[in-house]
C-alpha positions as CSV (number, residue, x, y, z in Angstrom):
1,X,62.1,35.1,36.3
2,X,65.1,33.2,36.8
3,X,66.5,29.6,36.5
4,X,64.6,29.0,39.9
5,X,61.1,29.5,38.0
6,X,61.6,27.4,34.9
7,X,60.0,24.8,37.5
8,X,57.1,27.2,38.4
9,X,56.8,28.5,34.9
10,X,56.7,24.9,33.5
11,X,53.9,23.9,36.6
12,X,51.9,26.8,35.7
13,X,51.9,26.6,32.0
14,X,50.9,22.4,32.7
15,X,48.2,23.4,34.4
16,X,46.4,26.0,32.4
17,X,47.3,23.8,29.4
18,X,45.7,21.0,30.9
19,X,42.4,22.8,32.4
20,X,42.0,24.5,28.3
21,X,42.2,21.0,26.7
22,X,39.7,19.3,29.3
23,X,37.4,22.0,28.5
24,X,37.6,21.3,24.9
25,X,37.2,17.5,25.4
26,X,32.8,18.7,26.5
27,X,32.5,20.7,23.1
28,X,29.7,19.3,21.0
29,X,32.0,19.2,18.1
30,X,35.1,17.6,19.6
31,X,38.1,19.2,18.4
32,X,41.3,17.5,18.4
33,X,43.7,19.8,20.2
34,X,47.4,20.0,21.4
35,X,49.3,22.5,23.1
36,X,52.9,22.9,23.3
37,X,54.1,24.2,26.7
38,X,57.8,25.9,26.4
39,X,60.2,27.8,29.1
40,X,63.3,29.1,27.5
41,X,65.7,32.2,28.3
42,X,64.7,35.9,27.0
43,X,66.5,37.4,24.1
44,X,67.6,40.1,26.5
45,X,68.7,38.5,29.4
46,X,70.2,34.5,29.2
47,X,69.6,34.3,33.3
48,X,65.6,35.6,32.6
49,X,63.1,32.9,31.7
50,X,59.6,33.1,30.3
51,X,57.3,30.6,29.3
52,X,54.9,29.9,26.6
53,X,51.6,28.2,25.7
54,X,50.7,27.4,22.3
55,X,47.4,25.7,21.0
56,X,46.9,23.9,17.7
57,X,44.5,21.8,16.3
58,X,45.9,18.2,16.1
59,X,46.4,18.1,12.1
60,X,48.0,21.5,12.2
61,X,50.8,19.9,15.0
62,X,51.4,16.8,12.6
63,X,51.8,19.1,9.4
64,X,54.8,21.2,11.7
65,X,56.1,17.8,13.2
66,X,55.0,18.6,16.7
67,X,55.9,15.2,18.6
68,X,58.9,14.9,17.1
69,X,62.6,15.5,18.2
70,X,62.7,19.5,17.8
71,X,66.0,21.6,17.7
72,X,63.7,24.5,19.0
73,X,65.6,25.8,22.2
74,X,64.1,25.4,26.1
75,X,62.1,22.9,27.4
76,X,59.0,21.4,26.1
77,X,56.2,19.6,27.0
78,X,53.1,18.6,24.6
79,X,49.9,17.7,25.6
80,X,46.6,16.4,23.6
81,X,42.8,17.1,24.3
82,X,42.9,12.9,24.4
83,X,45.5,13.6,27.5
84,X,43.5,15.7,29.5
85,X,40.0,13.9,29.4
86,X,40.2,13.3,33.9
87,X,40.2,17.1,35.2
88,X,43.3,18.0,37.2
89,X,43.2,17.0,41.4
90,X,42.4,20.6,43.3
C-alpha cells in the first residue's frame, strides 16, 4: 500500500488491537496485555507500507522498554488491556 494507507493501515491495526485487548480485559484470569501497533515502509519498496500488530504481556513490554522513546523506524502506537476496558463505538 502506499503513503495514502499508512492512515488506513494505522486505523485498522487500532481497531483490531483494541477489540483483542477488550476481549482479554473478561478472561477469568486477567492478563495484563499491550500491543504495539506499527506502519513502516517494506524492505523492497520505500513508497510500499505495511503494518504490524504485536502482543505482549505487560512485564515482557517493560523488560524490552516498550513505552519508551524507540529508534525503531515507522510509526507507533501502544496500547494496554487497562486502555481498552469501554468496547470500541460501531
Amino acid at each position: 500500500m502506499g503513503s495514502g494507507s499508512i492512515d488506513i493501515l494505522m486505523r485498522r491495526g487500532l481497531s483490531f488491537a483494541w477489540d483483542a485487548l477488550h476481549e482479554a480485559v473478561d478472561l477469568s484470569w486477567k492478563p495484563s496485555l499491550v500491543a504495539r501497533v506499527s506502519v513502516e515502509a517494506t524492505l523492497m519498496d520505500a513508497d510500499m507500507y505495511t503494518g504490524y500488530v504485536t502482543f505482549f504481556s505487560a512485564e515482557f513490554a517493560e523488560r524490552m522498554g516498550m513505552g519508551e522513546a524507540s529508534d525503531l523506524p515507522g510509526l507507533q502506537v501502544a496500547l494496554t488491556s487497562e486502555d481498552c476496558v469501554t468496547p470500541l463505538a460501531d
